[in-house]
Structures are given as structure tokens and as C-alpha cells.
C-alpha positions in Angstrom: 102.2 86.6 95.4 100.0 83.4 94.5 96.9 82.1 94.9 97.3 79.6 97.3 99.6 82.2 99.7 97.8 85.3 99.4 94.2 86.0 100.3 94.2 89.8 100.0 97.0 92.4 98.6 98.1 96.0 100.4 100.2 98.6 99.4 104.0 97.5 99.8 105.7 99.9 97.5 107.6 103.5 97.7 106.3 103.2 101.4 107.7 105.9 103.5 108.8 104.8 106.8 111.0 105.7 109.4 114.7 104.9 109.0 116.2 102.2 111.1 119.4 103.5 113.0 122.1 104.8 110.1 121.2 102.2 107.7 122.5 103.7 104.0 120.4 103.0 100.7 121.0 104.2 97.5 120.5 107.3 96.8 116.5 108.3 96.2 115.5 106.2 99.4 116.0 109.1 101.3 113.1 111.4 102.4 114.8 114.2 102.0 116.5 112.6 99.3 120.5 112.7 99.3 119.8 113.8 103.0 122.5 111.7 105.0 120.5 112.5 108.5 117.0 111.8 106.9 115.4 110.4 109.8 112.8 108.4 106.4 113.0 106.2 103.4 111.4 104.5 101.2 111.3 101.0 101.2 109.3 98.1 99.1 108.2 94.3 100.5 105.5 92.4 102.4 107.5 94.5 105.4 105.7 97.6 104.0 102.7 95.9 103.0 101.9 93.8 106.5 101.6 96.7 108.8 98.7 98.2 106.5 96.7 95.2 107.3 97.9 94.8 111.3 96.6 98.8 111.2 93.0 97.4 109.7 92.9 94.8 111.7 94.1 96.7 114.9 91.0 99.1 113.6 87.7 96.5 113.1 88.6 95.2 116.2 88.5 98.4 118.2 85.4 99.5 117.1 84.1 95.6 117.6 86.0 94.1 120.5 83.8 90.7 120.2 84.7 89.9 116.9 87.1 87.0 117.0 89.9 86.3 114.2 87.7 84.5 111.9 85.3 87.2 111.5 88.1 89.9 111.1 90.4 88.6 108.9 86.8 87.5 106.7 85.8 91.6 106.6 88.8 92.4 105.9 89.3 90.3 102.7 85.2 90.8 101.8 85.8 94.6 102.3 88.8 95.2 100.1 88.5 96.3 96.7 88.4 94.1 93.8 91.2 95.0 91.3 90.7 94.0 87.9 93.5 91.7 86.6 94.8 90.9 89.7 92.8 87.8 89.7 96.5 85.9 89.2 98.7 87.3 92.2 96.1 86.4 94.7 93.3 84.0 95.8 90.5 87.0 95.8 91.5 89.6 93.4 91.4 92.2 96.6 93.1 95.3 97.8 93.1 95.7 101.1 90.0 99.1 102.1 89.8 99.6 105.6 86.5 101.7 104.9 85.2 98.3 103.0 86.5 96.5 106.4 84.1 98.9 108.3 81.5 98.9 106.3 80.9 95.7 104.6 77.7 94.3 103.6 76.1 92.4 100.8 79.7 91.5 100.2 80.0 87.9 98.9 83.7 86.2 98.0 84.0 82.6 96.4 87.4 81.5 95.6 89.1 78.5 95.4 91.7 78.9 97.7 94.5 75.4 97.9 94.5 74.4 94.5 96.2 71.0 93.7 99.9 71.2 92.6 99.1 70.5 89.2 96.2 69.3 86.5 95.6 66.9 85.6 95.1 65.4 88.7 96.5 61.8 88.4 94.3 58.4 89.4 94.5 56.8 92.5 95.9 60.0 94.4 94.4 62.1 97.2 94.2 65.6 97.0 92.7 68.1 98.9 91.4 71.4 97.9 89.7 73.9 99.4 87.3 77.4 99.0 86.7 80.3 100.2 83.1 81.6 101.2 82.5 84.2 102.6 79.6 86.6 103.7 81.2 90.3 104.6 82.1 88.4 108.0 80.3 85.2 108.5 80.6 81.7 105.9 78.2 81.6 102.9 77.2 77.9 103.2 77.6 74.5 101.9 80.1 74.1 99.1 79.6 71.3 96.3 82.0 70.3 94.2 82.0 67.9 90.6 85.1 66.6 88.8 85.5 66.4 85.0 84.7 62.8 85.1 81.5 63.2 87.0 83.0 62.4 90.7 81.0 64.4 93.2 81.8 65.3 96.8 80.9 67.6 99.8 83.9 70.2 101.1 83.6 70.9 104.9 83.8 74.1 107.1 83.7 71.8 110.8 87.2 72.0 111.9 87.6 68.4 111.2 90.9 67.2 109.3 91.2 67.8 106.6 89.8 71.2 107.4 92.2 73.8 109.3 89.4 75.9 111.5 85.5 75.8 112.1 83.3 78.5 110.7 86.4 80.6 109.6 84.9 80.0 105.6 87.3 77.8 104.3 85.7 74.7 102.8 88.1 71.9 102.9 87.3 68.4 101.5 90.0 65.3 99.9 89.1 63.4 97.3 91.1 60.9 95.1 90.1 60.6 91.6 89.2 57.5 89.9 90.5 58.3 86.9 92.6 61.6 85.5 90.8 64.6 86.0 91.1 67.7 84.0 89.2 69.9 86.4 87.2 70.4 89.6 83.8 72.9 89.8 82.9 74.3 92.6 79.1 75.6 93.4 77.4 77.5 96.5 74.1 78.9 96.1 74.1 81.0 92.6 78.7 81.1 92.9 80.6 78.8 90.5 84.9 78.7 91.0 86.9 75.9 89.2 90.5 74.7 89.6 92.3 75.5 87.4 90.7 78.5 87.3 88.4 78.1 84.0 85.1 79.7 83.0 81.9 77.6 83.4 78.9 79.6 81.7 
């Protein structure tokens, strides 16, 4: 969990799935419970929770064989369904909806999505942060960012280091404050994030 390691959550608990050879659990991971030959279980992880997504992914790009990685992996985090207080265990607030995946549109996410080890950010040292926009499949635009002491700076969707891929929505820029900085805003059409994550009115 995290907001710098997770972009979207599935379901990962009380999964039933088949059971792997004669591996024993305790007893109520059965399906039938107590049932020594139970050919289920139920298990609990990111094991349970990563074959939901492979499924969705396996699904948008069936019915859309041209859409490459970028545009998949952006419906299916646009598409999922925002959860309220989940907002701390992961980058977008999002459940995984493979419907939503399908279906998206009008879907807009902004999220800072690499936030900086810790605030505030010290003088004289780099640090790169980056955010998440996102339109249903396709980046949102230019991101703009201002710190607390008034520094302002451009983050980057080109592919170009610091940034990891082009057009995949990410928004990468590094800066190194002049001075200590409490915070960093960032802005894209009418969306406003902040690391940490505070609340600009």
C-alpha cells in the first residue's frame, strides 16, 4: 500500500482460488471448510489482488487490440471507482471496475504520484516529483508546479530523463530548492494536487 507504489487497489482478500497441490492451511481456508481433499481456499495478498487486474487488462485489450500499455493501464486506473478514505493506501483513491475500464469517459485523474522522501525539502538538493494526468485513456496536459517559496517550474510528459515514458501521463520534472520548502502545488487546467498532500482552496 502507499502512494508512491500503488496507482489503483483490487480485491485481495477471502479470495477463493484453487488449491495448489496438498498445501494445508488452517482450518477455515478450506472451501469446503475442514474438507482435507478441498480442491479451494481462500487466500489474502497482492497474489489475489494482481490477477483481478491481469483479467481487466486481458479484457480492454480484447475488445481494443490497438491500444498500447499506456492507454490501458490509464483506463484502467481512470475507470475504477473512487473510494472514499482510501486516499492514503494509494496514489488515486481507486478500485479497480472493469465496467469503468470499458466504459470510461469524462474521467479525469490528478495525483501526485513520487512524492519526495520527506518535507521539508532541504536547500541545495534535487528532487524529483512527479503527477499523474490523466484523461479516461489519453494525458490531460501541461502540469505547472509552485513551491512555498515562490520557485516555479514546468513537469514533463516527453520521455526525457528525468521522465520514465512519453505520453503515458506521468509528469516528471527535478527541481532543487533554493531555500527549505514546506510544500509543492501542482496545477493543470481547473486540477490542483500538493505534496504533502494539503488542501489549497
Amino acid at each position: 500500500r502507499g502512494r508512491s507504489s500503488v496507482s489503483v487497489a483490487a480485491p485481495g482478500v477471502d479470495i477463493v482460488s484453487l488449491r495448489a497441490g496438498e498445501v494445508a492451511f488452517d482450518d477455515g481456508t478450506l472451501v469446503p471448510a475442514d474438507d482435507p481433499s478441498a480442491r479451494y481456499m481462500r487466500l489474502s495478498g497482492t497474489s489475489m489482488a494482481a490477477p483481478h487486474v491481469t483479467g481487466v487488462i486481458a479484457l480492454v485489450k480484447s475488445l481494443s487490440p490497438g491500444r498500447d500499455w499506456r492507454a490501458i493501464k490509464n483506463l484502467i486506473i481512470a475507470g475504477g471507482d473512487q473510494i472514499a478514505g482510501q486516499e492514503v493506501l494509494s496514489m488515486t483513491g481507486r478500485r479497480l471496475n472493469a465496467h469503468g475500464a470499458l466504459t470510461c469517459s469524462g474521467e479525469r485523474v490528478f495525483a501526485a504520484s513520487s512524492p519526495p522522501p520527506v518535507f521539508p525539502l532541504p536547500a541545495g538538493t534535487a528532487v524529483t516529483v512527479s503527477v499523474l494526468n490523466i484523461h479516461c485513456a489519453t494525458p490531460a496536459g501541461q502540469v505547472r508546479a509552485v513551491t512555498s517559496n515562490g520557485s516555479r517550474f514546468d513537469l514533463r510528459d516527453d520521455g526525457i530523463a528525468p521522465d520514465l515514458a512519453a505520453r503515458d501521463g506521468n509528469y516528471t520534472a527535478t527541481f532543487t530548492p533554493a531555500t527549505p520548502t514546506e510544500w509543492v502545488k501542482f496545477t493543470s487546467s481547473n486540477q490542483t494536487t500538493a505534496l504533502p498532500h494539503l488542501s489549497f482552496g
